[in-house]
C-alpha positions as a Python dict, from the first residue, in 0.01 Angstrom:
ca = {
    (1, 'X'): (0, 0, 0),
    (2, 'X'): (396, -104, -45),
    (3, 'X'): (521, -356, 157),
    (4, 'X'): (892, -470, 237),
    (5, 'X'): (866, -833, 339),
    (6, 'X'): (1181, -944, 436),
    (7, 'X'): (1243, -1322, 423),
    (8, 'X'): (1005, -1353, 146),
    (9, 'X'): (1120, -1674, -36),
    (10, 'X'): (1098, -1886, 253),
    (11, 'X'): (789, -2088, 384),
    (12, 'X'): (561, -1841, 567),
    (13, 'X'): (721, -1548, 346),
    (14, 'X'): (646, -1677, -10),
    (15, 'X'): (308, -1828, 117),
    (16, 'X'): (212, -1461, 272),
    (17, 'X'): (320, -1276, -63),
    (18, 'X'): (81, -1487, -275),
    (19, 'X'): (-146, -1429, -64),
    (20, 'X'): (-135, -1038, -25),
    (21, 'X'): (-109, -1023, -432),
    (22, 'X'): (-395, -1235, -409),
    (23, 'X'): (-617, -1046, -199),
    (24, 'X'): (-545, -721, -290),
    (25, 'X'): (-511, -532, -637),
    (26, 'X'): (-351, -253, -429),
    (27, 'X'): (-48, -408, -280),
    (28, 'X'): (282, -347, -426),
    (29, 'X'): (576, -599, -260),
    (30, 'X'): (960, -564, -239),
    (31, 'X'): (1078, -883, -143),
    (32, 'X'): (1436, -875, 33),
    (33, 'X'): (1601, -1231, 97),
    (34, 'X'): (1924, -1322, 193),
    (35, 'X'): (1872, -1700, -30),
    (36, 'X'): (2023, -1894, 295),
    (37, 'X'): (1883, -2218, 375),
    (38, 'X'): (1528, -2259, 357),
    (39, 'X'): (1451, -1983, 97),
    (40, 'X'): (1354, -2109, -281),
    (41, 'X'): (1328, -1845, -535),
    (42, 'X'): (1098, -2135, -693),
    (43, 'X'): (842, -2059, -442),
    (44, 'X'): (770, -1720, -651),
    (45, 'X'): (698, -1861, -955),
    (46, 'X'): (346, -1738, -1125),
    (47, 'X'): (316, -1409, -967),
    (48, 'X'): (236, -1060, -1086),
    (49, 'X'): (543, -963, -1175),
    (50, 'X'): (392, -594, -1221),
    (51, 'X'): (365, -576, -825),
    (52, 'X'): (633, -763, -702),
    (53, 'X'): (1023, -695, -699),
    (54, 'X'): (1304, -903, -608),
    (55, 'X'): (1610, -786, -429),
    (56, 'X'): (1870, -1030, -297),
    (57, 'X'): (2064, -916, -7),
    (58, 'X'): (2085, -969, 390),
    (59, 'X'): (1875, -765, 624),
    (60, 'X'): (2192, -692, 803),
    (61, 'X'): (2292, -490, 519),
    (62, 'X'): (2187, -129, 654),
    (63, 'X'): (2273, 63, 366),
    (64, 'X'): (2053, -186, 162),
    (65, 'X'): (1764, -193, 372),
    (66, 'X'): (1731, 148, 405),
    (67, 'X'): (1737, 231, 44),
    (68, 'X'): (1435, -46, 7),
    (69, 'X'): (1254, 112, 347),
    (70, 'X'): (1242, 486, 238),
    (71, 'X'): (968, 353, -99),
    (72, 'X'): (764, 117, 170),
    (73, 'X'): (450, 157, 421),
    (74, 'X'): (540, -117, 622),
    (75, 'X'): (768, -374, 677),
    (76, 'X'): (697, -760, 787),
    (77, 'X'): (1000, -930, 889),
    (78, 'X'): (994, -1350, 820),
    (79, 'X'): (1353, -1347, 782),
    (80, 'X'): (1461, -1570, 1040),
    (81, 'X'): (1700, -1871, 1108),
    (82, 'X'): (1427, -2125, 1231),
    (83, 'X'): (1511, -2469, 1277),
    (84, 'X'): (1559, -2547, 1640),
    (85, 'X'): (1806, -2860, 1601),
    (86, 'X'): (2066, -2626, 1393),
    (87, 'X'): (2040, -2400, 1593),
    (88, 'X'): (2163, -2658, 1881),
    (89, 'X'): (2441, -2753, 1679),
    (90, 'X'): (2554, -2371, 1580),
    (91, 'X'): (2350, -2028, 1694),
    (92, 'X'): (2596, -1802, 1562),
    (93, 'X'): (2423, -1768, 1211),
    (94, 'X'): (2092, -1745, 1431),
    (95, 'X'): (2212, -1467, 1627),
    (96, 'X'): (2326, -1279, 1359),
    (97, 'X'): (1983, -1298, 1152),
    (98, 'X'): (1758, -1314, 1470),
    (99, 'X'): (1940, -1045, 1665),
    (100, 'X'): (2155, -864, 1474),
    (101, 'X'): (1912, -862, 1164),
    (102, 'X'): (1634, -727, 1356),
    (103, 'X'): (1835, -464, 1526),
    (104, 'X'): (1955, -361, 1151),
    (105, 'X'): (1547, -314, 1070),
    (106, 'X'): (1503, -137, 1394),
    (107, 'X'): (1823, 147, 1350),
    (108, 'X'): (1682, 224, 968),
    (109, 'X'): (1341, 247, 1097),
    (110, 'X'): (1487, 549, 1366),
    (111, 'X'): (1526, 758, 1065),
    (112, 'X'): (1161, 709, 867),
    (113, 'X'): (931, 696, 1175),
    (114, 'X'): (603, 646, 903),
    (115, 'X'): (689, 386, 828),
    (116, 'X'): (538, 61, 1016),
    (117, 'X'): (672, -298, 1090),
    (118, 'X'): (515, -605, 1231),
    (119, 'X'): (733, -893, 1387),
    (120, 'X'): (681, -1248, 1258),
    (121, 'X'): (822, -1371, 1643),
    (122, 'X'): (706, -1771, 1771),
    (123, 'X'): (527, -1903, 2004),
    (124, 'X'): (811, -2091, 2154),
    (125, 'X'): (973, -1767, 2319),
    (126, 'X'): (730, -1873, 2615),
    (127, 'X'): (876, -2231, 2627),
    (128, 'X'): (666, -2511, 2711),
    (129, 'X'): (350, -2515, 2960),
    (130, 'X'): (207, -2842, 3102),
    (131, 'X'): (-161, -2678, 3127),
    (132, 'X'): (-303, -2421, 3013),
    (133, 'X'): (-198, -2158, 2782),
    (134, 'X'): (10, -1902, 2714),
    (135, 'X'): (-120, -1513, 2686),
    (136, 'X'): (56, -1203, 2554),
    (137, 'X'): (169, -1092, 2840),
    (138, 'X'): (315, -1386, 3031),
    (139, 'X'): (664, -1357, 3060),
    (140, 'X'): (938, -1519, 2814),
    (141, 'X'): (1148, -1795, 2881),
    (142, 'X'): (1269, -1969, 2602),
    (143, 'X'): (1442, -2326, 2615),
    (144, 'X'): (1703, -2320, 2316),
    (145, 'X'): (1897, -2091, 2097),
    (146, 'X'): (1678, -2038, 1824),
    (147, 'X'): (1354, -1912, 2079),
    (148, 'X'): (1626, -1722, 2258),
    (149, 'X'): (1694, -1500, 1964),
    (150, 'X'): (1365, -1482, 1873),
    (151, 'X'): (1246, -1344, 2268),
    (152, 'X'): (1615, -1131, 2213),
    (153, 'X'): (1454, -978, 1897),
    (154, 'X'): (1141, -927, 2108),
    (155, 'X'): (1282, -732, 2354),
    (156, 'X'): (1517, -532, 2129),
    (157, 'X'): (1190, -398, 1939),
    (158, 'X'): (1000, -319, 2294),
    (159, 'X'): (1275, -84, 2374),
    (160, 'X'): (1283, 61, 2037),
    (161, 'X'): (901, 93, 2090),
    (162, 'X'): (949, 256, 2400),
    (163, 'X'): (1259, 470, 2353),
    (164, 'X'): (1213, 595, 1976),
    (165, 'X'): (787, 608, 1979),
    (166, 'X'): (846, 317, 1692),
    (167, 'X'): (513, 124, 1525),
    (168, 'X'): (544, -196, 1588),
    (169, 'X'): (331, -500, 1617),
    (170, 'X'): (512, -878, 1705),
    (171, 'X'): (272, -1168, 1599),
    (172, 'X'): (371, -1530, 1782),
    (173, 'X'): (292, -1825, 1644),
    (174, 'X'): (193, -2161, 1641),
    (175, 'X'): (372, -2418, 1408),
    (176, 'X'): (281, -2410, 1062),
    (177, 'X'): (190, -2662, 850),
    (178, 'X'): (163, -2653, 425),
    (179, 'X'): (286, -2617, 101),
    (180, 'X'): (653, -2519, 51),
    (181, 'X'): (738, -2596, 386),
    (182, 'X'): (1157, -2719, 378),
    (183, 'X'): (1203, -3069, 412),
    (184, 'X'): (1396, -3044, 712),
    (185, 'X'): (1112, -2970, 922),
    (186, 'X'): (899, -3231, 1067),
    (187, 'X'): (553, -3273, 897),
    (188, 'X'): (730, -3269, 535),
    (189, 'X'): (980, -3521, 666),
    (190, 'X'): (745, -3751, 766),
    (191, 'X'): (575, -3744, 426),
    (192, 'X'): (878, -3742, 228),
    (193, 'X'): (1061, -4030, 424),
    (194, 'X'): (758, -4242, 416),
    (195, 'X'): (710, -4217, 47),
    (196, 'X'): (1092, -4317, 13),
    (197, 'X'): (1076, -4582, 284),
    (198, 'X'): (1318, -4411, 507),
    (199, 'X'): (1338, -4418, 904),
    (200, 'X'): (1140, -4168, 1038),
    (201, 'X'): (1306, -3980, 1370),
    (202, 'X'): (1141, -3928, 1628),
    (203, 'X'): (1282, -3754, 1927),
    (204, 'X'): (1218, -3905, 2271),
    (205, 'X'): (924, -4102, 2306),
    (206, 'X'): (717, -3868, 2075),
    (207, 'X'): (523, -3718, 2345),
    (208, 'X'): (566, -3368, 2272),
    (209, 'X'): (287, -3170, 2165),
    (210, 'X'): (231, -2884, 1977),
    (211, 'X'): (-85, -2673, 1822),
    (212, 'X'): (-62, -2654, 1422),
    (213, 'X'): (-244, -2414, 1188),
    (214, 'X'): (-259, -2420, 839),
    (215, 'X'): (24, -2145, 703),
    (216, 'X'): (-215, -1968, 517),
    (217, 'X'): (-448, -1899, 808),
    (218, 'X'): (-118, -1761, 937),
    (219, 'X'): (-132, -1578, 680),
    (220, 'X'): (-488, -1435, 667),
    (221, 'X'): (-370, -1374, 1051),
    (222, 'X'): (-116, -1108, 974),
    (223, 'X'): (-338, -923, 683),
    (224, 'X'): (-615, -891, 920),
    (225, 'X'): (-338, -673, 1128),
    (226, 'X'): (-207, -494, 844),
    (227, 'X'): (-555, -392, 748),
    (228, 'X'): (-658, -295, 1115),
    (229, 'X'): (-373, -59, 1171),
    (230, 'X'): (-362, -258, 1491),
    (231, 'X'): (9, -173, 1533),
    (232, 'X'): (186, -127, 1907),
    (233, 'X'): (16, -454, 2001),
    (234, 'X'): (179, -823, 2030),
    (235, 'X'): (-62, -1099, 1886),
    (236, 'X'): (-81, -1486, 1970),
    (237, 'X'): (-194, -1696, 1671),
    (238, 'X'): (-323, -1982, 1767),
    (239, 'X'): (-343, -2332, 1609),
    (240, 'X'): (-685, -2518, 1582),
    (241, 'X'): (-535, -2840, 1658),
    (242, 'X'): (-330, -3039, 1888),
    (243, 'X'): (-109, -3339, 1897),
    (244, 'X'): (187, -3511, 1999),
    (245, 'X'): (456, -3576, 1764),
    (246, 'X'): (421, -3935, 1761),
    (247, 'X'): (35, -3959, 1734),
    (248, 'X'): (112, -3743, 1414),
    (249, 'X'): (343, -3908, 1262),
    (250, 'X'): (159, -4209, 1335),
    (251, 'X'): (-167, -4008, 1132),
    (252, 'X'): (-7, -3910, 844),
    (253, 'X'): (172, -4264, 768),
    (254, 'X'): (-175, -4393, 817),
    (255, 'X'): (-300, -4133, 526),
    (256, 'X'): (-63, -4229, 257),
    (257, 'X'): (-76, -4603, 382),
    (258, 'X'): (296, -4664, 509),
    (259, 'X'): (356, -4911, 792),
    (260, 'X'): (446, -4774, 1166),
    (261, 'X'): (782, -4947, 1165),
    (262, 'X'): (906, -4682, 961),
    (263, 'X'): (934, -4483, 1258),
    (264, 'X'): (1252, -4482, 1501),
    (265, 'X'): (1293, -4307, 1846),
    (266, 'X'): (1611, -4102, 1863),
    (267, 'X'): (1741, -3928, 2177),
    (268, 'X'): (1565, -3608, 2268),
    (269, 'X'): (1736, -3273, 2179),
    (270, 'X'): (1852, -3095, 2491),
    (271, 'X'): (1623, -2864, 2659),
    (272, 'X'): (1314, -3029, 2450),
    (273, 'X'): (993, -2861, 2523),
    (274, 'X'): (739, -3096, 2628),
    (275, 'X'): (482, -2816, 2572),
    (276, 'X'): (329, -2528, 2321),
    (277, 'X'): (-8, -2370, 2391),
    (278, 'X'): (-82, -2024, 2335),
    (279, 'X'): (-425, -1852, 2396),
    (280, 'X'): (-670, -1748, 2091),
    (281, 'X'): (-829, -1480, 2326),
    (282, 'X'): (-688, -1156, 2226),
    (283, 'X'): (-667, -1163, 1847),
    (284, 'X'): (-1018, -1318, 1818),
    (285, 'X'): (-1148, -1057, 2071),
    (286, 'X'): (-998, -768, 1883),
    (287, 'X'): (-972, -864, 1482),
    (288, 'X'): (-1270, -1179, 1502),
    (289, 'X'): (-967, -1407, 1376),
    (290, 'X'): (-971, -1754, 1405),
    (291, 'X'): (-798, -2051, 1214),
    (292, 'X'): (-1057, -2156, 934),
    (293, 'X'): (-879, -2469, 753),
    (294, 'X'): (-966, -2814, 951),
    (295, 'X'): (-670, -3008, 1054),
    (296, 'X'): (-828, -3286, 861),
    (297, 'X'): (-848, -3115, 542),
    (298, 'X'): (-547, -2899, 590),
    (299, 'X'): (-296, -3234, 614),
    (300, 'X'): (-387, -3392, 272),
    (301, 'X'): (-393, -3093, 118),
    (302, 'X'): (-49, -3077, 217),
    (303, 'X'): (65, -3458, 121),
    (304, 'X'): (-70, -3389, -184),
    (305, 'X'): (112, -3068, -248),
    (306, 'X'): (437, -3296, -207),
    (307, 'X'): (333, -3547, -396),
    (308, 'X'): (253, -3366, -694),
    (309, 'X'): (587, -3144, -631),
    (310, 'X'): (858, -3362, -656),
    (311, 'X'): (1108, -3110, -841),
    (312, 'X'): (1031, -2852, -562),
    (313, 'X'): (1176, -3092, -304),
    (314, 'X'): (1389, -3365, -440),
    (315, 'X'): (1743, -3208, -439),
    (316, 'X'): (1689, -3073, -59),
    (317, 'X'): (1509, -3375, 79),
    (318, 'X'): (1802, -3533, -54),
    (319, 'X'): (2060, -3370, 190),
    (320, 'X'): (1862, -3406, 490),
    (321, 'X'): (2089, -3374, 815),
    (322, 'X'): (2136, -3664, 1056),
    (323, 'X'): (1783, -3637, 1265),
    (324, 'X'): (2026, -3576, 1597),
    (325, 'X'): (2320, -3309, 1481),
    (326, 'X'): (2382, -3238, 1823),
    (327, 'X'): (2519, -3604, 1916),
    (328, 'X'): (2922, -3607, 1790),
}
């Protein structure tokens, strides 16, 4: 099996391609990545080099992808702009590799028909839900640029579905937690900041919550689909754990013994979802998946993997943007 994963040096990405390589003695990987912000070749390091290529360039280079397409079985799409305050600030380079990148995908894939794709998509295309949860068919209503791009991408590849007899499957999920995760994002700023003493944002008055799972139960997640076949379907992956912002922060200072004061309320984003809850229901009914890692153990596996990693982080971390971009 030959996969193009697209995307591939970032968080999810890199974590998914060790794990495929991993799992499987059978899987060859092209790995196409743009190199913006968030993607580390670094996170590549110590892989078989045998099964794994490579190739820098944008997914909104058609000529490109389709070259890399035509030699692949499937293709699994992480490339994404992802981080919600940015894209508050400035969608445009959101739209273009949200949108526009995914509509690039879905044109080359017109012309080789075999070939399969699933859709790494978020949970936050539903926005937020006081009670309850979310299922796959509810309808989409995202709060802010970035989860409108991502629903925009979703509904792009439903027509393409529909119109061109495409195979497609769009997993949403949860918020990931683990190693190689960019400092900008919140559970490796909290342990990054602490350990330097810095003020930790917080936006609002930290009552937001969100389900976590561990990124490589993500990951497990989207092989169990690959291996199923279980294409034409839209999967929620659900987190085994739930908290709000502050109560996490609030754990994780407590785990590598910093004081509370380090933590400062900042004014909430706009449109701030007070909410994320999806339901487990269909993708445990169908492929018996369920988050495996404990919250617990999960979290200082993951303050350990930055504490032992300082020369993966220290240059980013470093650069951090001010923890509300959107205030002039």
């Amino acid at each position: 099996m030959k996969l193009l994963v697209t995307g591939g040096c970032g968080f999810v990405g890199s974590n998914f391609i060790h794990y495929c390589l991993k799992k499987s003695k059978k899987v060859e990987i092209v790995n196409l990545d743009a190199m913006l912000d968030g993607s580390k070749i670094e996170n590549l390091k110590n892989i078989d080099q045998n099964r794994y290529k490579f190739v820098k360039g944008n997914i909104c280079n058609k000529k490109l992808v389709s070259k890399l397409v035509n030699d692949v079985d499937c293709v699994i799409n992480f490339a994404a702009e992802s981080h919600v305050d940015r894209s508050i600030v400035d969608s445009s380079g959101f739209v273009n590799s949200n949108i526009l990148g995914v509509h690039t995908i879905l044109e080359v894939l017109r012309e080789n028909k075999r070939v399969k794709m699933i859709q790494i998509s978020t949970d936050e295309v539903f926005g937020d839900i006081k009670k309850g949860t979310f299922y796959e068919n509810d309808r989409l209503n995202p709060s802010n640029p970035y989860s409108a791009t991502k629903a925009s991408a979703e509904m792009l590849i439903k027509s393409y579905m529909r119109t061109y007899d495409l195979d497609i499957t769009t997993t949403r999920c949860v918020n990931n937690y683990g190693p190689r995760q960019f400092p900008e994002k919140f559970i490796p700023k909290i342990i990054l900041s602490a350990l330097f003493d810095k003020q930790i944002p917080i936006h609002g008055d930290g009552k937001a919550q969100r389900q976590w799972i561990h990124v490589a139960d993500h990951c497990s997640a989207i092989w169990k689909i690959l291996q199923n076949s279980s294409f034409g379907h839209v999967y929620n992956i659900p987190g085994n754990y739930e908290i709000d912002n502050l109560s996490l922060a609030k754990k994780i200072l407590s785990l590598i013994d910093k004081k509370e004061d380090l933590l400062t309320f900042v004014t909430e984003r706009p449109g701030h979802d007070t909410r994320y809850a999806i339901s487990s229901k269909t993708i445990k009914k169908n492929l018996n998946f369920s988050p495996e890692i404990k919250f617990s153990k999960g979290i200082q596996q993951t303050i350990d993997w930055y504490f032992e990693n300082k020369n993966w982080w220290k240059r980013e971390f470093s650069s951090i943007q001010n923890p509300t971009p959107w205030i002039k």
